[in-house]
N, C-alpha and C positions, 0 to 999 in steps of 0.2 A: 504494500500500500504506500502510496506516496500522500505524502500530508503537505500542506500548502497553506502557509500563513500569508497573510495580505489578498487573498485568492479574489477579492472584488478591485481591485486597482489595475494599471495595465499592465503590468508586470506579471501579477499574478494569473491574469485573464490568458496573457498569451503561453504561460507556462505550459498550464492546463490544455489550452487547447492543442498542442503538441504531444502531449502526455498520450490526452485521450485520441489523436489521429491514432496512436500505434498503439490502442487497447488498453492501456496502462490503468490498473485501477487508483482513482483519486478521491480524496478527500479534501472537500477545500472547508478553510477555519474562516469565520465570517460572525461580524460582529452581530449582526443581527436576521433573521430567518426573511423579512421580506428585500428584495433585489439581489437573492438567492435563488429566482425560477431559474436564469437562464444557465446557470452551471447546474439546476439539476437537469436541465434538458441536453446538458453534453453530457448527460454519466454520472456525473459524481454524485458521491454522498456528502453531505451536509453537516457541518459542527459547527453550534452557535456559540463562541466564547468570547470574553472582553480579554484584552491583552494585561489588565490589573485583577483578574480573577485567578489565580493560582493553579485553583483545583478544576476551574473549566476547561484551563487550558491546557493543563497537564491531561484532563482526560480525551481533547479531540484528538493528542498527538497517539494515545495509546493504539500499540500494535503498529506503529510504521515501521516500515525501514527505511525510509529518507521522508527528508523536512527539507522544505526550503524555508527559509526564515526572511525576512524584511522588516527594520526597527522602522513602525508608524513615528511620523514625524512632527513635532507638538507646535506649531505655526504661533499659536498663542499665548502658549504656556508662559506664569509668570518667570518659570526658570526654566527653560524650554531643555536646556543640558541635563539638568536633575530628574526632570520628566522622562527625558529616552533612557538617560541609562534606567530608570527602574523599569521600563519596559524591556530594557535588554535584561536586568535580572533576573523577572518575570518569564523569557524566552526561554533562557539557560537555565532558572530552574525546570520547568516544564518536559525540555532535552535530555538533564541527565534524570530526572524520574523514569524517564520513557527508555532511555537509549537507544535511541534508532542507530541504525550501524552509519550513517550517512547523513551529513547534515550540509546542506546550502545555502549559503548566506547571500545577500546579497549587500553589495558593498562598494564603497567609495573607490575612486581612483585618488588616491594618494593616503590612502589608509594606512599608511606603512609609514607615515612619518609621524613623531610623536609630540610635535608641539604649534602654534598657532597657525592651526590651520581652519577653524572656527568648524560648522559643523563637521565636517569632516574627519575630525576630530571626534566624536562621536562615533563614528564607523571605524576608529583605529582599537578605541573602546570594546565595540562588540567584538571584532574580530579575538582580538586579547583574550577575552571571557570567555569565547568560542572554544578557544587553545586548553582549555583545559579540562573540555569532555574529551571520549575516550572514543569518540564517532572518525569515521573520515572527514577530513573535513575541505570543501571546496570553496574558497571564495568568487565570488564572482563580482570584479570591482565594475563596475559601471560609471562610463562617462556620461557628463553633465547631458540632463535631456535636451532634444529637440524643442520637445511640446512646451517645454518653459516657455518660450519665447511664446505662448499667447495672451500671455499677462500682456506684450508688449506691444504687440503688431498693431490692435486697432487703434494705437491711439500712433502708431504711425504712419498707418495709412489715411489716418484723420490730416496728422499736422505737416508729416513729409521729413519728419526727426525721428531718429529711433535712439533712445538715452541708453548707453553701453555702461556697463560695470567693467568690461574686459579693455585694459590698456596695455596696450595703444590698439586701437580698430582696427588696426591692419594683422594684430598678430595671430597666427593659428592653434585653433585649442579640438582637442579632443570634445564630439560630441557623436550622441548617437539616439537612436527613437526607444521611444518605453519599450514595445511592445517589442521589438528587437533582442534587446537584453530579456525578456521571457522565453521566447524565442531558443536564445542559447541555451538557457539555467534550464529548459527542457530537453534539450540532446544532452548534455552536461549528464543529468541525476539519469537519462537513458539509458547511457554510457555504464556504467554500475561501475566506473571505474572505484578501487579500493583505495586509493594515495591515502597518504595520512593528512598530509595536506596539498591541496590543488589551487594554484592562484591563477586566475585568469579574466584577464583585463577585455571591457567589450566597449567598442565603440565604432561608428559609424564608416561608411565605406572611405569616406577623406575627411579631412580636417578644413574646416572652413574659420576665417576669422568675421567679426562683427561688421565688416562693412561687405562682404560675402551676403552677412543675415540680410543686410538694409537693400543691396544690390534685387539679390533674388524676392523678396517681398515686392518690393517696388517694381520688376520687371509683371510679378504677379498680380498686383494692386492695379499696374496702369499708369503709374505716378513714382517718379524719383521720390526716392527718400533715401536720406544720409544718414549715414551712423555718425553720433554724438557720446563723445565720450563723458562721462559724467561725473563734475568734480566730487573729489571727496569726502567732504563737507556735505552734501546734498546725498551721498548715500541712504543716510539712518532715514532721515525724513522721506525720503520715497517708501523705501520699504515697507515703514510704516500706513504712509497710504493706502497702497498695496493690499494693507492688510495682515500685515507679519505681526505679531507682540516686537514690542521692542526687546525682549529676550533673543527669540529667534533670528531678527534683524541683525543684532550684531555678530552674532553667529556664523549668519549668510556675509555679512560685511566682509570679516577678517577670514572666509572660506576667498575673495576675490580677491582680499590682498595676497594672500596666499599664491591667485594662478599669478596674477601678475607680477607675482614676483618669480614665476617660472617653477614654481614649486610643486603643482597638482600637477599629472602625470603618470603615464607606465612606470612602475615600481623598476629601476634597472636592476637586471640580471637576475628576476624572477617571474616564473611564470610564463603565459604568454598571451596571445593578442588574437581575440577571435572578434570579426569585423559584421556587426551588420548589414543588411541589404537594403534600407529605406535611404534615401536621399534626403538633406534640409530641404528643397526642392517640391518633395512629395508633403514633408509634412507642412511648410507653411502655406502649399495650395490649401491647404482643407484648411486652415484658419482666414485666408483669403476671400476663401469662398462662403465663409460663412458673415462674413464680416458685411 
């Protein structure tokens, strides 16, 4: 049985649907029973558990032999760091109750560095705590998504600016589509490979920089728009706009000082590099078109 935490997000979604192309019996773990029809209509069986309930979650996992795991992400939270790790406590107790022989994480690109890298930081976290059940264990770091960028788009197809975090616009960063990196994490736990530990970085078929994003929006929109790099100062307060607690903001903050300082990245001399199939291209037509 393959168990699947996050199993309603796109990650989760496209796991599954791989799983069950090739038969594979799933269980997906889901916070609540309604927007659960259409994975019982691919197959799976259904576990209703909160990721702060102990003993629900330790029981959807009973009887697996792999789990993929995903730390929910607390956007609000007044301490949005304190928040995930007890959801990652939460995870890892649950794992070693159960012992699945196999566990998959899902996890940051640059998780492997161990200081100011704001959330990301976070995922260097889980992985650590991961390290010390007795499963296999696979990481599968994921670069930054595509689909981000719909926070962004309509208001740059509005004004013909697109405000960048990534400096300078021209540089190339690792990105790649949600459903992409589900995609892999399901040939991955296919694979039944045993490693003790498997790192493996996923990210899209090339590397595009922020005036790339502005470029192709605007060739898709109908209208020029530039990528704008966004001073400093003016970070925390977008984000908050946005939507983020200010906890999580600066998180996200010091996660961009971080690339721009050339720091998030392929881990060197570990692991390796499995490339998604969706184009930025592909994805900000569908935000285009909806726009």
């Amino acid at each position: 049985m393959f168990v699947i935490l996050g199993a309603t997000g796109k990650i989760g979604r496209a796991t599954i649907a791989e799983l069950r192309r090739h038969g594979a019996p799933v269980r997906a773990i889901v916070r609540r029973q309604n927007g659960a029809d259409d994975l019982e209509a691919m197959g799976c069986e259904i576990a209703v558990a909160d990721i702060r309930d102990n003993a629900a979650l330790s029981e959807s996992m009973s009887g697996a032999a792999a789990v993929q795991i995903i730390c929910p992400t607390s956007i609000r939270a007044d301490d949005a760091a304190a928040e995930m790790k007890d959801s990652i406590r939460s995870i890892v107790y649950a794992l070693d109750r159960n012992r699945p022989s196999s566990v998959l994480a899902i996890s940051d690109y640059g998780a492997h560095l161990t200081s100011d890298t704001g959330i990301t930081l976070i995922f260097h976290h889980l992985e650590s705590e991961l390290k010390k059940l007795s499963a296999a264990l696979t990481f599968l770091r994921s670069a930054e998504h595509m689909e981000n960028w719909s926070r962004q788009i309509g208001y740059a197809v509005e004004t013909g600016v697109l405000p960048i975090l990534h400096h300078p616009v021209s540089k190339l960063f690792p990105t790649v589509s949600a459903p992409d990196v589900g995609f892999i994490a399901g040939e991955l736990l296919l694979s039944n490979a045993q490693a003790s530990l498997r790192i493996i970085h996923a990210e899209g078929p090339e590397r595009y920089s922020a005036e790339d994003v502005a470029r192709i929006a605007g060739e898709l929109a109908g209208r020029k728009i530039v990528a704008s790099e966004m001073p400093r100062p003016d970070w925390m307060p977008s984000l908050v706009r946005g939507g983020l607690g200010a906890s999580y903001a600066e998180l996200v903050a010091e996660m961009y000082d971080a690339h721009n300082a050339g720091r998030i990245d392929v881990e060197r001399g570990a692991g390796e590099v499995r490339r998604g199939r969706t184009s930025l291209r592909e994805v900000l037509a569908s935000m285009t078109t909806n726009i």
